[in-house]
PQR file with spaces between the fields and no chain letter, atoms N, CA, C, O and H, PARSE charges and radii, in Angstrom:
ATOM       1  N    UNK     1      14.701   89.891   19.692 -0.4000 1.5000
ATOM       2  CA   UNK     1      16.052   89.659   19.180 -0.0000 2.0000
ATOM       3  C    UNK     1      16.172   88.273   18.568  0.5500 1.7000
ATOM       4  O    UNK     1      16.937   87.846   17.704 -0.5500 1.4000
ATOM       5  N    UNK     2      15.327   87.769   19.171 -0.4000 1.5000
ATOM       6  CA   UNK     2      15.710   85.925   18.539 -0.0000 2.0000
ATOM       7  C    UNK     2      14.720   85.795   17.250  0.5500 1.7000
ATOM       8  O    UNK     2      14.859   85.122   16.229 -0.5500 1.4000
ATOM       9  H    UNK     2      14.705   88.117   19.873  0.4000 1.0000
ATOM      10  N    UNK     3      13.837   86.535   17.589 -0.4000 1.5000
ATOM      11  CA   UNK     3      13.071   86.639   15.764 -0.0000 2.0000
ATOM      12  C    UNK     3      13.867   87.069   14.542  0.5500 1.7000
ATOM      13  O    UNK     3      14.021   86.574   13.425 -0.5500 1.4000
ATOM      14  H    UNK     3      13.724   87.082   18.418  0.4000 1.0000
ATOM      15  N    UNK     4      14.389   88.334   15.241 -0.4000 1.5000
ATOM      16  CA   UNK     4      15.497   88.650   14.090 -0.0000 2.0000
ATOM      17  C    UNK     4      16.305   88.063   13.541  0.5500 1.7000
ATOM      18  O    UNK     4      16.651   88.217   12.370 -0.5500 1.4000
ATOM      19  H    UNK     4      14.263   88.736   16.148  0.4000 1.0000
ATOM      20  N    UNK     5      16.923   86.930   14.704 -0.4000 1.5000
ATOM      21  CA   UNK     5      18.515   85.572   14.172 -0.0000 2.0000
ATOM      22  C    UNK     5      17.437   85.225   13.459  0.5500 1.7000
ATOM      23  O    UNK     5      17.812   85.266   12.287 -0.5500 1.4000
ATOM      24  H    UNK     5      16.643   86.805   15.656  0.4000 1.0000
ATOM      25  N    UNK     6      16.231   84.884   13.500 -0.4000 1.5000
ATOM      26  CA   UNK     6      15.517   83.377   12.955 -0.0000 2.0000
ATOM      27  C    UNK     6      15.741   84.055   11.221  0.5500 1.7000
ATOM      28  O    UNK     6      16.309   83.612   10.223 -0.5500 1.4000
ATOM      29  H    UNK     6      15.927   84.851   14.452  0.4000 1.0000
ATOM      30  N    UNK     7      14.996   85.285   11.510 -0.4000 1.5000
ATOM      31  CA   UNK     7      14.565   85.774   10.066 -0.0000 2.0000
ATOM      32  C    UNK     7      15.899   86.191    9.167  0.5500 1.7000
ATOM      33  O    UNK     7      15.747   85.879    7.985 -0.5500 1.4000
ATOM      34  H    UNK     7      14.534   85.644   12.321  0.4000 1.0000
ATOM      35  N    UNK     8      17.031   86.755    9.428 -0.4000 1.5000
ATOM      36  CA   UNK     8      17.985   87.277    9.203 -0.0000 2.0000
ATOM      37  C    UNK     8      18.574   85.539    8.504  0.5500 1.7000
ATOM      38  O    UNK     8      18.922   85.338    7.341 -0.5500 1.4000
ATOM      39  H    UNK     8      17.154   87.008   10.387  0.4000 1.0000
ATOM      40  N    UNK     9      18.522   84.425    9.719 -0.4000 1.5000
ATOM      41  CA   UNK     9      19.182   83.201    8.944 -0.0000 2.0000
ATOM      42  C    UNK     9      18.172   82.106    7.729  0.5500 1.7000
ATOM      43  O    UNK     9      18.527   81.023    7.263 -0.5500 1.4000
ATOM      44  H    UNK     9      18.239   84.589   10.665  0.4000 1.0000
ATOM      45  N    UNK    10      16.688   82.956    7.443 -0.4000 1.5000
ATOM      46  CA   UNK    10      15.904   82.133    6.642 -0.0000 2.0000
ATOM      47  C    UNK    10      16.252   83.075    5.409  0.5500 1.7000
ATOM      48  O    UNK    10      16.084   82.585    4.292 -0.5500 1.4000
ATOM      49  H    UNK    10      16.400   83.836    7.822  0.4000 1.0000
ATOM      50  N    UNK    11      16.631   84.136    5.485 -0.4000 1.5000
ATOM      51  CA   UNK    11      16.847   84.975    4.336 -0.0000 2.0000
ATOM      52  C    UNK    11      18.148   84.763    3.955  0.5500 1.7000
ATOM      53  O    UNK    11      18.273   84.604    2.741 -0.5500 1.4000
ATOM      54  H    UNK    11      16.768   84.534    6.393  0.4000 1.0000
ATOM      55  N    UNK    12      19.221   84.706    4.641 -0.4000 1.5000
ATOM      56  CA   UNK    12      20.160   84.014    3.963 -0.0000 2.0000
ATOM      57  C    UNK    12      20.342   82.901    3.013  0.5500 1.7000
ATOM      58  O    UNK    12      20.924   82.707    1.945 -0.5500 1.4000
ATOM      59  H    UNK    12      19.119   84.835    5.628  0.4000 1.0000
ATOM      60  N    UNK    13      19.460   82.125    4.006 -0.4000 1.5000
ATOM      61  CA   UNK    13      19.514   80.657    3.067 -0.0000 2.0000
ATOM      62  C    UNK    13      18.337   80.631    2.128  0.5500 1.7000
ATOM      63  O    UNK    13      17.988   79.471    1.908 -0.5500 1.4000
ATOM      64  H    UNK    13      18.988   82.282    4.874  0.4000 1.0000
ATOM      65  N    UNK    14      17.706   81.422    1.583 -0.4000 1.5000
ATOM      66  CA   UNK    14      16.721   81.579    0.855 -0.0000 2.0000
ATOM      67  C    UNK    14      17.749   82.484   -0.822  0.5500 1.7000
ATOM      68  O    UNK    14      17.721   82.391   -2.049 -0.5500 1.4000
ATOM      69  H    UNK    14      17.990   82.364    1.762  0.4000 1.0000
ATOM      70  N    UNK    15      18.427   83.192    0.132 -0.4000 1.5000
ATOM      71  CA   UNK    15      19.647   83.891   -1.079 -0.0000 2.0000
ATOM      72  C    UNK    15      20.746   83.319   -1.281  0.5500 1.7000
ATOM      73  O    UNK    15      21.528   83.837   -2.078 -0.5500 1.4000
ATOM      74  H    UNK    15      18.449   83.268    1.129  0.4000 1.0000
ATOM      75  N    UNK    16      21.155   81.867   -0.481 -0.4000 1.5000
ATOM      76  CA   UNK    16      21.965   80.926   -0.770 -0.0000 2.0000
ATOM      77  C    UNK    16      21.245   80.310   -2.043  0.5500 1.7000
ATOM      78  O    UNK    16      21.467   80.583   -3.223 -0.5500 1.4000
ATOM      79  H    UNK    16      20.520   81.446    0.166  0.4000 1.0000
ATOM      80  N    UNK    17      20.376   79.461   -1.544 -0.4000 1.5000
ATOM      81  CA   UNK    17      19.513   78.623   -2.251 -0.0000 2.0000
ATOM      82  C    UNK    17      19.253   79.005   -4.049  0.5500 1.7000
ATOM      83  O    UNK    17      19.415   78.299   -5.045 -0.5500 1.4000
ATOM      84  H    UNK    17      20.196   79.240   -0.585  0.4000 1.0000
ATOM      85  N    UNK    18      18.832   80.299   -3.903 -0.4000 1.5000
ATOM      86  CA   UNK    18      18.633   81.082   -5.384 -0.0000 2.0000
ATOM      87  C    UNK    18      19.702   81.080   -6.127  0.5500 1.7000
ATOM      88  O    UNK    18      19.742   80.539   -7.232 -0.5500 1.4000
ATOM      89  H    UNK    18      18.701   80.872   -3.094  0.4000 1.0000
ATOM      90  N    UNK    19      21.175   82.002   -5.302 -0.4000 1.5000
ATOM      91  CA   UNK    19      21.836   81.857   -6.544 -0.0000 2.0000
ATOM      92  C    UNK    19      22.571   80.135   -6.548  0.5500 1.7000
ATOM      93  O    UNK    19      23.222   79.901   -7.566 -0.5500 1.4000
ATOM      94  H    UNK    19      21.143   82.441   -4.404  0.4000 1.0000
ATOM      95  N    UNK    20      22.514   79.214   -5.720 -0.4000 1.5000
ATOM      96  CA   UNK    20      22.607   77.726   -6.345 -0.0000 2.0000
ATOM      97  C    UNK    20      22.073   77.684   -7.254  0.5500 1.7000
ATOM      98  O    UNK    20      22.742   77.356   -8.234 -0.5500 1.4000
ATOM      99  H    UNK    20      21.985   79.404   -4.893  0.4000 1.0000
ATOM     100  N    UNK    21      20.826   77.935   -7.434 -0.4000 1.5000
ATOM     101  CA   UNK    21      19.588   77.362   -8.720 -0.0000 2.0000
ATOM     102  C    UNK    21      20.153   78.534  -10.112  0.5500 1.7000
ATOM     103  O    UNK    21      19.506   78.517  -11.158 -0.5500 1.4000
ATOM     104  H    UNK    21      20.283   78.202   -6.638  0.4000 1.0000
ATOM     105  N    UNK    22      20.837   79.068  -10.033 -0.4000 1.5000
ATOM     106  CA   UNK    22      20.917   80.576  -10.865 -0.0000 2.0000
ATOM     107  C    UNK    22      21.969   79.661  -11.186  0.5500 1.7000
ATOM     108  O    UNK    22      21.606   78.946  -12.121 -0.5500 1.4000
ATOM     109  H    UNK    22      21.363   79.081   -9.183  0.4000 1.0000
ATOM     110  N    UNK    23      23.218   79.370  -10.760 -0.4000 1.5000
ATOM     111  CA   UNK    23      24.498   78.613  -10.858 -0.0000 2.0000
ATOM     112  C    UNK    23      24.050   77.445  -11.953  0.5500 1.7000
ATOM     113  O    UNK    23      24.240   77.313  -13.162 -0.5500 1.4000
ATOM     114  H    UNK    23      23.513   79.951  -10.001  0.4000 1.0000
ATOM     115  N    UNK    24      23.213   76.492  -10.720 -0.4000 1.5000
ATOM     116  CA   UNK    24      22.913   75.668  -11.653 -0.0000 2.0000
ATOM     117  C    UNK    24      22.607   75.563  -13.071  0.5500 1.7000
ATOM     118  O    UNK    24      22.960   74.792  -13.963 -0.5500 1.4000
ATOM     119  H    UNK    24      23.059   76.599   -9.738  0.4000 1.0000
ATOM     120  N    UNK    25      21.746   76.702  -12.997 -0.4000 1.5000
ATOM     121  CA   UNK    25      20.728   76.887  -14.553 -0.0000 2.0000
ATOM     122  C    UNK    25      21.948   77.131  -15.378  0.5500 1.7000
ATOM     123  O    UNK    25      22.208   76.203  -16.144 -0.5500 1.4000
ATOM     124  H    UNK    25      21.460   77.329  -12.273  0.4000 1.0000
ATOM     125  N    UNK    26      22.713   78.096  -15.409 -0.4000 1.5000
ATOM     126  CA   UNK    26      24.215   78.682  -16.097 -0.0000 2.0000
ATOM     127  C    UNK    26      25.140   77.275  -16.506  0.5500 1.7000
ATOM     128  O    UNK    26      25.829   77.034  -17.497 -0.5500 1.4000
ATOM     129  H    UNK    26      22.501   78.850  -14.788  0.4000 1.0000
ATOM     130  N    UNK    27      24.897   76.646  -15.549 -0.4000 1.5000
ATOM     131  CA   UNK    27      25.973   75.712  -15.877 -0.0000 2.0000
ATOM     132  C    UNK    27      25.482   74.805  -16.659  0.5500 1.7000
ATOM     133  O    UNK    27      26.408   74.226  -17.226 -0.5500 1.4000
ATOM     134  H    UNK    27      24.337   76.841  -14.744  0.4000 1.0000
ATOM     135  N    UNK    28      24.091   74.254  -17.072 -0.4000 1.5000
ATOM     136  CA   UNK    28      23.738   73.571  -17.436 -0.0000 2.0000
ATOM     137  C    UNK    28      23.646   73.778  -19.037  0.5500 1.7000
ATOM     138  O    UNK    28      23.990   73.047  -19.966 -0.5500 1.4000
ATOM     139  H    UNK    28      23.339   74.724  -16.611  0.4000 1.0000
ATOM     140  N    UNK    29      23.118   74.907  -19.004 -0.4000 1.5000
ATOM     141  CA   UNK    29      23.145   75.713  -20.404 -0.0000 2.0000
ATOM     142  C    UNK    29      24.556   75.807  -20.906  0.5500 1.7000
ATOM     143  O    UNK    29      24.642   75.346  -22.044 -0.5500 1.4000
ATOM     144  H    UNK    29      22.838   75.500  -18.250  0.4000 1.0000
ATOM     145  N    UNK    30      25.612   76.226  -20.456 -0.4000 1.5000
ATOM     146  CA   UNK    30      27.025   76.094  -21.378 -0.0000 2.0000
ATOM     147  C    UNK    30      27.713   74.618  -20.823  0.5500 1.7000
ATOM     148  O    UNK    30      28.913   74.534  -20.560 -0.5500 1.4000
ATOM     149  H    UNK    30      25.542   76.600  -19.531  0.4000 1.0000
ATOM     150  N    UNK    31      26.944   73.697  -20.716 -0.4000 1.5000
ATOM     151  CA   UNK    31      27.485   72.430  -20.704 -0.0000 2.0000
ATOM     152  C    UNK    31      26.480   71.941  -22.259  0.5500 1.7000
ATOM     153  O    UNK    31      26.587   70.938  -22.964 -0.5500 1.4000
ATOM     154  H    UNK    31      25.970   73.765  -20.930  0.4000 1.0000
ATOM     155  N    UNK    32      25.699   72.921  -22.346 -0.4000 1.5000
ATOM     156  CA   UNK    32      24.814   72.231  -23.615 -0.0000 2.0000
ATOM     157  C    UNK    32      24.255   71.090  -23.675  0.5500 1.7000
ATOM     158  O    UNK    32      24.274   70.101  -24.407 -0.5500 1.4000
ATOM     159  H    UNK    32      25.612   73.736  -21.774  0.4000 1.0000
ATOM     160  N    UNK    33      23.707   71.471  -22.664 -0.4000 1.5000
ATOM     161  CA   UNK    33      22.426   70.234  -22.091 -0.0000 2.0000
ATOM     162  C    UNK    33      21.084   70.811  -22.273  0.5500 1.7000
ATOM     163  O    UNK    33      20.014   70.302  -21.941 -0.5500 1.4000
ATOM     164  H    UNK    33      23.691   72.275  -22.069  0.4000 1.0000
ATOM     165  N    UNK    34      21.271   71.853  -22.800 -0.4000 1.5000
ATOM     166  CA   UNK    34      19.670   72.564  -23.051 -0.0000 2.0000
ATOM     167  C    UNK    34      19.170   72.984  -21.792  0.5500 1.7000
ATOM     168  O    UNK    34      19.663   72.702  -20.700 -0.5500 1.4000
ATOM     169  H    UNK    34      22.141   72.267  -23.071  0.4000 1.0000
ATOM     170  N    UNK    35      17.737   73.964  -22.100 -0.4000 1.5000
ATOM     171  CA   UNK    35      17.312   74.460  -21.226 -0.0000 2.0000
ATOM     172  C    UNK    35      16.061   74.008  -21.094  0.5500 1.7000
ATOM     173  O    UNK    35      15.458   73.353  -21.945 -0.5500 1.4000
ATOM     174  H    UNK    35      17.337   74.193  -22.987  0.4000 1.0000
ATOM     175  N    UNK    36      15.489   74.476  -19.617 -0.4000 1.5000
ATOM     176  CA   UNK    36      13.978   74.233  -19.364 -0.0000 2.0000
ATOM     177  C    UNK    36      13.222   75.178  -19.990  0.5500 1.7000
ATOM     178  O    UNK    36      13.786   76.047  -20.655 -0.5500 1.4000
ATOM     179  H    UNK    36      15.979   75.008  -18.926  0.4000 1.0000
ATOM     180  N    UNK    37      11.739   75.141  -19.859 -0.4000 1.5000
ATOM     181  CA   UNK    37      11.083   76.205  -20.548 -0.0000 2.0000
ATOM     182  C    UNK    37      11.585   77.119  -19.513  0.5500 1.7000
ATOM     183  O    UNK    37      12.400   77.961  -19.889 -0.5500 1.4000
ATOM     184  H    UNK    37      11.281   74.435  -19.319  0.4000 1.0000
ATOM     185  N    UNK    38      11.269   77.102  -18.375 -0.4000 1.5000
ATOM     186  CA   UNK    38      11.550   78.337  -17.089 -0.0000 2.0000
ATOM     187  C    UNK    38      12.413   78.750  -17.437  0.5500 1.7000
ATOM     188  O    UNK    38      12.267   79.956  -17.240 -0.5500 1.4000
ATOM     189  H    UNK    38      10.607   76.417  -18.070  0.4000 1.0000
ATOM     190  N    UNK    39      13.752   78.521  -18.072 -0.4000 1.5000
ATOM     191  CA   UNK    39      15.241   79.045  -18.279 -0.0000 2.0000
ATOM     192  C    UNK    39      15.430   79.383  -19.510  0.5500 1.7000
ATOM     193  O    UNK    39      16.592   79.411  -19.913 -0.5500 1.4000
ATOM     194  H    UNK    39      13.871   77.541  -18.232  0.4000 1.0000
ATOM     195  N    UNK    40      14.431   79.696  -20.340 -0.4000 1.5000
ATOM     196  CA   UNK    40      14.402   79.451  -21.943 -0.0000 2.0000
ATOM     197  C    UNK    40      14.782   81.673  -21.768  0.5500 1.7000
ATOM     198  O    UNK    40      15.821   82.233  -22.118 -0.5500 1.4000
ATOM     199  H    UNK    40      13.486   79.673  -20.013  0.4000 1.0000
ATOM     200  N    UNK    41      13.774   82.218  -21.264 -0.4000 1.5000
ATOM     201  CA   UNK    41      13.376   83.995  -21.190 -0.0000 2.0000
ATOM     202  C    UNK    41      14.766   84.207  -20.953  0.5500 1.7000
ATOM     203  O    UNK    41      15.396   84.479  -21.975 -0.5500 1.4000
ATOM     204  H    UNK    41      12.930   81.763  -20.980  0.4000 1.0000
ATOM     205  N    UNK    42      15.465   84.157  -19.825 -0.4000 1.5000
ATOM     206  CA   UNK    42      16.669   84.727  -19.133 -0.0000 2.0000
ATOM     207  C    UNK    42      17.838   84.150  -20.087  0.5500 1.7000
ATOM     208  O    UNK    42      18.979   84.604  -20.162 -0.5500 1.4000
ATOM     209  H    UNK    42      14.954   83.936  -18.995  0.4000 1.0000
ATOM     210  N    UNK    43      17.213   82.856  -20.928 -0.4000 1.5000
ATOM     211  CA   UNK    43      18.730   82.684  -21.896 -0.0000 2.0000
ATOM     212  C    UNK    43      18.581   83.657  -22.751  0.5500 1.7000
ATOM     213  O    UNK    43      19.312   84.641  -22.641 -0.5500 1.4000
ATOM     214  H    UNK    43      16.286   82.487  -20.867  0.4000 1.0000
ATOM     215  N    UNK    44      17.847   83.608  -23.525 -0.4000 1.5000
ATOM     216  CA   UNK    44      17.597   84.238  -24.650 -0.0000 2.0000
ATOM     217  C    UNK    44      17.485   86.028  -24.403  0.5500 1.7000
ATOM     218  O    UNK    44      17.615   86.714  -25.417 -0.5500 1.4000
ATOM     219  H    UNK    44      17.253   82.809  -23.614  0.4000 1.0000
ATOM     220  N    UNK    45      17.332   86.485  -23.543 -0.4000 1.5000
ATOM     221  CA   UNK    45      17.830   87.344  -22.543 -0.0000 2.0000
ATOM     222  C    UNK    45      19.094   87.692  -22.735  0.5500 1.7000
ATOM     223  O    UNK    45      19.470   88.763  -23.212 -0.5500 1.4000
ATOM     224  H    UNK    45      17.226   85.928  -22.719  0.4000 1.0000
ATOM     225  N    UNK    46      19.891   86.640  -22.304 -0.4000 1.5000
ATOM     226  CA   UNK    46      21.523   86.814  -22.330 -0.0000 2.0000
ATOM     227  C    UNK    46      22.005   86.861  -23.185  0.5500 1.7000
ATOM     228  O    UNK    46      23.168   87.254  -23.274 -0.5500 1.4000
ATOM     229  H    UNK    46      19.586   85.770  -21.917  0.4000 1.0000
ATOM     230  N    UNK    47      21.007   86.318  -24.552 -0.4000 1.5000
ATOM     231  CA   UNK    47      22.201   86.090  -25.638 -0.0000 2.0000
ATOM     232  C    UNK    47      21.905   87.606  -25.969  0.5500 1.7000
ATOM     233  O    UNK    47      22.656   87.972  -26.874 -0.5500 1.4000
ATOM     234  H    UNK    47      20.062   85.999  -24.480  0.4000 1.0000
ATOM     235  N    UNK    48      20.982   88.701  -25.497 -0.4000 1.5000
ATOM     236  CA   UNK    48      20.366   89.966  -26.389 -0.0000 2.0000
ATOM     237  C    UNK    48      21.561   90.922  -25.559  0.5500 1.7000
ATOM     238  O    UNK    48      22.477   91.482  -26.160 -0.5500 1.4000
ATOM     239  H    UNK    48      20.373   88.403  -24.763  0.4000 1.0000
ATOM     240  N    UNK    49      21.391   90.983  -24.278 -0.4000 1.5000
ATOM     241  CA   UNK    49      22.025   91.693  -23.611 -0.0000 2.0000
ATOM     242  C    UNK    49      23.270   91.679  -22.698  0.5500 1.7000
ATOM     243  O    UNK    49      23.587   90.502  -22.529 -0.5500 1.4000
ATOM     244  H    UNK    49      20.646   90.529  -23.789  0.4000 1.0000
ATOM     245  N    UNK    50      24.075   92.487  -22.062 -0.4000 1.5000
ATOM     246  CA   UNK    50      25.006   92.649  -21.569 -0.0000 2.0000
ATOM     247  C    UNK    50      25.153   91.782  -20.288  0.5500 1.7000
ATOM     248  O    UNK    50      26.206   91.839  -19.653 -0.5500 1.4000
ATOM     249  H    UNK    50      23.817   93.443  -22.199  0.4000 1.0000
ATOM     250  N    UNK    51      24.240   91.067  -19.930 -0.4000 1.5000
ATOM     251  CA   UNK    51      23.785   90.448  -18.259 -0.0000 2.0000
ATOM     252  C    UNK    51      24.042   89.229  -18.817  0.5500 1.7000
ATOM     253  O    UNK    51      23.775   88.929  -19.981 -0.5500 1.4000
ATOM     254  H    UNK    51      23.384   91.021  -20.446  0.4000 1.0000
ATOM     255  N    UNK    52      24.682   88.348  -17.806 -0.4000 1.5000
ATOM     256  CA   UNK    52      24.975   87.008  -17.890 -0.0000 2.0000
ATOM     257  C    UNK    52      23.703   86.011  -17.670  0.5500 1.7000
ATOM     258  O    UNK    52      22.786   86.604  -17.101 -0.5500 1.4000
ATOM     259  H    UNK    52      24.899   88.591  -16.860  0.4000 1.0000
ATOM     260  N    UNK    53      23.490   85.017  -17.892 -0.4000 1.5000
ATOM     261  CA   UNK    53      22.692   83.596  -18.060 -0.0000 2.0000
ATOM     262  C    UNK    53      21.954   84.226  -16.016  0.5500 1.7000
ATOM     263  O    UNK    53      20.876   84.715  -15.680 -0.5500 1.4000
ATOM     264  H    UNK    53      24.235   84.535  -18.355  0.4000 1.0000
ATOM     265  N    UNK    54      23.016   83.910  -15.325 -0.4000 1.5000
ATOM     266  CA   UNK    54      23.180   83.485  -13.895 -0.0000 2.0000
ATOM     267  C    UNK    54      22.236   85.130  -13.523  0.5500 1.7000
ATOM     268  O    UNK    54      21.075   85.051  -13.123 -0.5500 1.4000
ATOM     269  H    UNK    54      23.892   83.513  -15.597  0.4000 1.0000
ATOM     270  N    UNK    55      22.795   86.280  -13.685 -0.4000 1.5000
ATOM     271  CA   UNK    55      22.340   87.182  -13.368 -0.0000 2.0000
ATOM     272  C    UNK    55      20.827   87.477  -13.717  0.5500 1.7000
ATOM     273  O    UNK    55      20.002   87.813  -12.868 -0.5500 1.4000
ATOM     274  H    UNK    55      23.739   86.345  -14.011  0.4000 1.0000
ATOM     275  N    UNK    56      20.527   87.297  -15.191 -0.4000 1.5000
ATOM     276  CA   UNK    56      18.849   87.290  -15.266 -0.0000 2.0000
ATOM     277  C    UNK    56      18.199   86.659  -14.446  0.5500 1.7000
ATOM     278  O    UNK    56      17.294   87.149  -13.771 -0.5500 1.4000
ATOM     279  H    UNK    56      21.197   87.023  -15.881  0.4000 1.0000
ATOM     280  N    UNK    57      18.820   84.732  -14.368 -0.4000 1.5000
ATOM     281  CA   UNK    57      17.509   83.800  -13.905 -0.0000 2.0000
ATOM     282  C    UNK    57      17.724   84.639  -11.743  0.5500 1.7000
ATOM     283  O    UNK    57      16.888   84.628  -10.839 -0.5500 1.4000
ATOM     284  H    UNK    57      19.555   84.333  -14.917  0.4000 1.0000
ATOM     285  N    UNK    58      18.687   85.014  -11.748 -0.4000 1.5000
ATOM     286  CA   UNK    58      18.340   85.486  -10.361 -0.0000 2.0000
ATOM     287  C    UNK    58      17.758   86.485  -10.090  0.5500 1.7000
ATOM     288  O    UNK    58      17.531   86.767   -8.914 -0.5500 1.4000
ATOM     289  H    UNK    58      19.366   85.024  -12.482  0.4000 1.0000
């Protein structure tokens, strides 16, 4: 049972953590600060399709 809290609370904060970085990336890009190469696919991504900036890079 206590493996489960452990694992249940590293996966949370592992799916906290992501969409921060997903947030981040989004925000950075329509502040027009440009993108990284890593964030370059999922923009250009967004500009093709129906899925937002935040939703690809996650």
């Amino acid at each position: 049972m206590h493996s489960i809290k452990i694992a249940l609370s590293r996966y949370g904060w592992f799916t906290a953590g992501v969409l921060l970085n997903a947030f981040g990336v989004a925000l950075i890009t329509k502040a027009a600060l440009g993108t990284s190469p890593i964030s370059s696919l999922p923009y250009v991504l967004s500009l093709r399709f129906p899925v937002t900036l935040g939703q690809f890079t996650f």
